[in-house]
N, C-alpha and C positions, 0 to 999 in steps of 0.2 A: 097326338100332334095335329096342328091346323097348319096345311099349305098356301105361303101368296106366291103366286106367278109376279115376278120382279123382271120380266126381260118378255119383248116383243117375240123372240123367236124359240122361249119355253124354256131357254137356257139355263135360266136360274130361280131359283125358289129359294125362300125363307118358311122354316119349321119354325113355330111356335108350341112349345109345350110346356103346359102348368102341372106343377108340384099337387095342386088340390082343387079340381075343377078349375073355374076358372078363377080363382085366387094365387095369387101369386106365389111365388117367384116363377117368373114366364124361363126358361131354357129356349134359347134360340140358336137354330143351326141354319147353316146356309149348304145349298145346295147348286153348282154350275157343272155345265156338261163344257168341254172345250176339244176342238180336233187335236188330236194325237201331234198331228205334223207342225199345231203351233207351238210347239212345248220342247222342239229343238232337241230331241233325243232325248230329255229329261225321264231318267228313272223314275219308277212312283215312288220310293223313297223318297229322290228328289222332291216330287210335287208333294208331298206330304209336307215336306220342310225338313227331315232327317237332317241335313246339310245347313239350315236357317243359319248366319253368320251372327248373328242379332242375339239368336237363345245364349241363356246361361246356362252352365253347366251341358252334361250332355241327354238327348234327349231320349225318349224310352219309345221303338219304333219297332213294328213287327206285323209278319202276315194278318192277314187276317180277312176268313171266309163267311160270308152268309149266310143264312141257309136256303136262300132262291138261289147258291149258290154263283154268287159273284165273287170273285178274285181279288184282293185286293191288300193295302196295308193301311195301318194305323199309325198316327205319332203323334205322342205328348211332350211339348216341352214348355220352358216357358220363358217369357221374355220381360224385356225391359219397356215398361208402361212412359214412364218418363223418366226426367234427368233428377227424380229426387226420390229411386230407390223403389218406384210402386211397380211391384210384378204383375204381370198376367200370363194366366195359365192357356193354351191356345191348345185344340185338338184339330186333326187334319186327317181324314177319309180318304186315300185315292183309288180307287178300282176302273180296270183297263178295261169297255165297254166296245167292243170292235175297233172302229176310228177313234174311237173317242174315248175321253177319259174322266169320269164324272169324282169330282171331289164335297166331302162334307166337310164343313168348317164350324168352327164354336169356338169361345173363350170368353173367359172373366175377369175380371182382375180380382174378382171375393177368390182366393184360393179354396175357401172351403165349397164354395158354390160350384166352383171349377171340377172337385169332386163328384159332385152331384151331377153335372152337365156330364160328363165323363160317362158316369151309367145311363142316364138317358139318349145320348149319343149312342151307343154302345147297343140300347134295348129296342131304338129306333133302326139303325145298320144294318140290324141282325135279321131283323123281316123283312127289310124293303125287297121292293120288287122293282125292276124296270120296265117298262114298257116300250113300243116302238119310236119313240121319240126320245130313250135316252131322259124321260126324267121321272127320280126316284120317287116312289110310294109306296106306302105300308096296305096289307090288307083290309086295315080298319080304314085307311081313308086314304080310297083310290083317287087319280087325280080328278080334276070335274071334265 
């Protein structure tokens, strides 16, 4: 995955990751760090979306650890793209990072590409590491 810094104060990054080199299909995730206290007691369920008013159907949410050992949960569900039936599949990270609470995000409306984003979300999460500013990176590529 290649990280862009999308925010003055480091808060937010977009992951870019190709299926085969750099040929496409790109998987893109997003990444923000936000204080605890602005999020109004919001469980991380919550900030996952487990509760999304919007999703169809119900959605499939659950712990889920690290192995730099972060804390945190996962949720898949999916929603309504527009008013003529086109779904999109959305994924949602949240892990409790002191103050803060850092979430990853992704979706598609290709449900099967949605698939595909799912594991590399999933292969990307699972290594990241934090650093002292709270913003995520992998050991293959620390941030700059």
């Amino acid at each position: 995955l290649m990280a862009a810094q999308t925010s003055v104060n480091s808060g937010a990054r977009v992951y870019l990751g190709f299926e085969d080199g750099w040929s496409g299909p790109a998987r893109v995730l997003s990444a923000a760090v936000r204080p605890r206290a602005d999020l109004g007691g919001l469980t991380l369920e919550q900030v996952a979306g487990f509760d999304d008013p919007d999703q169809l159907g119900p959605p499939f949410v659950e712990a889920f650890d690290s192995e730099a050992g972060l804390a945190g949960v996962r949720c898949f569900r999916y929603l309504p793209l527009d008013d003529h039936g086109v779904i999109c599949g959305r994924l949602d990270y949240a892990f409790a990072i002191g103050d803060d609470v850092l979430t990853i995000t992704g979706g598609d409306p290709d449900l099967v590409e949605f698939e595909k984003l799912k594991l590399a979300a999933e292969a990307f999460v699972t290594v990241m590491v934090v650093d002292g500013q709270s913003s995520p990176s992998t050991p293959e590529h620390p941030q700059p």
